[in-house]
N, C-alpha and C positions, 0 to 999 in steps of 0.2 A: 152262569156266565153273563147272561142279560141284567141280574141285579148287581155283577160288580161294574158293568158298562154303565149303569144308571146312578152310581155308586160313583163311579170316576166323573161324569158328567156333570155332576149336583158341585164336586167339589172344584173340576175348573171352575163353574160358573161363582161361587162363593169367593174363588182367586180372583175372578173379572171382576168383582162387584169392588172386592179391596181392593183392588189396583184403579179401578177408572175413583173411587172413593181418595187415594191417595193422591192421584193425577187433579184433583180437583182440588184436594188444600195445598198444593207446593206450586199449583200455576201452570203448567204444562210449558212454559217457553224455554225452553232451555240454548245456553248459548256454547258456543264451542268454539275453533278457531282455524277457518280453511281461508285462503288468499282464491280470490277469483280474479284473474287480470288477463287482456282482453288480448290478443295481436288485429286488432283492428284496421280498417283501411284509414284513407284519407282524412282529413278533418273530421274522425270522431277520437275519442276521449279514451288514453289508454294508463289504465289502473298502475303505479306500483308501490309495494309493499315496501312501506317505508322500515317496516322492520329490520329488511335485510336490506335497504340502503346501509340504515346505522352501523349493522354488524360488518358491512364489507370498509365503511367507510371509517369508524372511531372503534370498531369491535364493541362498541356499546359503550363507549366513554366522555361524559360527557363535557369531558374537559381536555379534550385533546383538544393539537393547535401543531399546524405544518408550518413551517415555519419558512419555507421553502413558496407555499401556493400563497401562503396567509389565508389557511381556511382557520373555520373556529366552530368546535362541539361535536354531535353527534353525528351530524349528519354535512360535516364539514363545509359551512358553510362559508363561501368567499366575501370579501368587502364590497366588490365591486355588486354582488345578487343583495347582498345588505342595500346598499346603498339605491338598486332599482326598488326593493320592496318599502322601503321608507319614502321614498318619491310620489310611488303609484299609489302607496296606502295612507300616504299624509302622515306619518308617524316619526319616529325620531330614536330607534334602537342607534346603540353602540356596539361596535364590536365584541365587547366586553359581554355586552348581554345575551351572545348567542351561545357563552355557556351555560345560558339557562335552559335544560332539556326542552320545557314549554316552546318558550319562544324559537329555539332552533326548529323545532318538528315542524312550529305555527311557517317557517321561512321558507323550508324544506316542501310542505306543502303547496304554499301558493307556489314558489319556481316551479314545481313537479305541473302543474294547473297551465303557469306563463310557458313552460316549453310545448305543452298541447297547442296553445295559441297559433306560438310563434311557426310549432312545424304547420298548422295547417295556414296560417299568413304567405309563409313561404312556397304552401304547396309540395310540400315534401311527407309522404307516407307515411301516416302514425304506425308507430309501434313498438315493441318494446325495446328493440336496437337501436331505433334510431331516436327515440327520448333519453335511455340509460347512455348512448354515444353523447347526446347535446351535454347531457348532465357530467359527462365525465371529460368532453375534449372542451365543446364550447357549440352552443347553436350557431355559428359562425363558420369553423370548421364544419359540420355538417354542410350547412347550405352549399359549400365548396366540393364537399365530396360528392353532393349532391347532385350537383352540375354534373361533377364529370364519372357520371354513373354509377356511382357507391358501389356495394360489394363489399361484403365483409369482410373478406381477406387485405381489401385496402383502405380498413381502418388502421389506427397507428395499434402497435401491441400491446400498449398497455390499456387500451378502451376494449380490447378484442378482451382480453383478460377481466376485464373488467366486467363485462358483460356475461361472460363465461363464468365468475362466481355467484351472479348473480341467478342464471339460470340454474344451475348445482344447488342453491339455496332452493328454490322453487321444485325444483324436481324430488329434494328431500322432503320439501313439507304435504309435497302432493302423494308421494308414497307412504309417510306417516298418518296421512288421510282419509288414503284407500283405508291402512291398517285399522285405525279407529271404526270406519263406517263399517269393515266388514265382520268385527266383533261385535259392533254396536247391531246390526242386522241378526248376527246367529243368536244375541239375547231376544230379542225380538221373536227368535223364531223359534225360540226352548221357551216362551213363553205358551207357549198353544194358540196366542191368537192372531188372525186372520192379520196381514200388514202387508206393505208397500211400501218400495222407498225407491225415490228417486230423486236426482237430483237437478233443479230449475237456478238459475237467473236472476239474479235482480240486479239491473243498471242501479236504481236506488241506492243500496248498501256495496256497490264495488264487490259484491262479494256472490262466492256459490250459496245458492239455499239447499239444503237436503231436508227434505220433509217424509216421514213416517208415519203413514194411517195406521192405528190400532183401531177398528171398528168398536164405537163411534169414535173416536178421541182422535184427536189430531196433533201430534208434537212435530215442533216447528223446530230443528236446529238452524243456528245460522253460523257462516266461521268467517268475523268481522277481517 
């Protein structure tokens, strides 16, 4: 019994040796893909995933066009946000060019950035209702609901709706996250060795880190 316990032992460690051996020619960083997005207070900086803007707003198309608002692309973008982001960036897009997914995301981005601004300019609560509310009614409207006490129920219904796929999108990517990390953990732990996982923060990357010690080894996921 003692020589197959030293028997078993010999060959995890010959398993350790090829694995941290393998861990060292393929790089150990591996990337994956979780949303971290914040419900922050006041004038700080609240994350969203432009992904499920795209899918709630064109369903991923980058060539839609309402004809009705006069948005244009992915992430339906107005004339009027075209026409501040060519101002303030010195630039000179067309409407025409915001069916370029590039440039629409690049437009999509900085307004996502200017409505942080503008709610902490105004002094109005960051967070994710009330940036997804500017982005879908108007920061304007906001400011107004603002005043007279907001309350989600007395947003108009299609921003309540709007908000509401948007959290359903998040709520699904965070359960398919659990799902990943806690497969990704029982390999870990059918592996025989020694680990740790938790999950940490970085304002840097907008994003959750989950990191896993494999004693020595260190693999870093991150979910952009």
């Amino acid at each position: 019994m003692l020589e197959y316990g030293r028997r078993k032992d010999a060959r995890l460690k010959v398993s350790s040796n090829r694995l941290y051996r393998l861990m060292e020619t393929v790089g150990i960083t591996i990337f994956v893909g979780i949303l971290f997005f914040s419900s922050s207070h006041a004038c700080a900086k609240v994350a969203i995933n432009l992904q499920f803007i795209k899918t709630i707003e064109s369903s991923g198309n980058p060539c839609a066009f309402n004809s009705r608002t006069k948005c244009y692309g992915l992430h339906q973008i107005s004339e009027i946000c075209l026409q501040d982001f060519n101002q303030i960036n010195k630039t000179n897009y067309q409407p025409r060019d915001l069916f370029n997914p590039q440039i629409n995301t690049m437009v999509a981005s900085w307004y996502f950035k200017r409505l942080n601004q503008l709610l902490s300019f105004y002094e109005i609560p960051a967070s994710v209702t009330t940036l997804l509310a500017s982005y879908n009614w108007g920061i304007g409207n906001v400011l107004e609901w603002h005043k007279k006490g907001g309350g989600f129920e007395r947003l108009p219904g299609e921003t309540r709706d709007y908000i509401k796929k948007y959290q359903g999108l998040v709520q699904r990517s965070l359960k398919e996250e659990q799902q990943m990390l806690s497969c990704l953990y029982s390999s870990v732990e059918q592996s025989h060795f020694p680990a740790v996982c938790s999950p940490i923060c970085s304002p840097r990357f907008n994003s959750r880190l989950v990191y896993i010690v494999i004693q020595p080894k260190l693999i870093l996921i991150r979910y952009p």
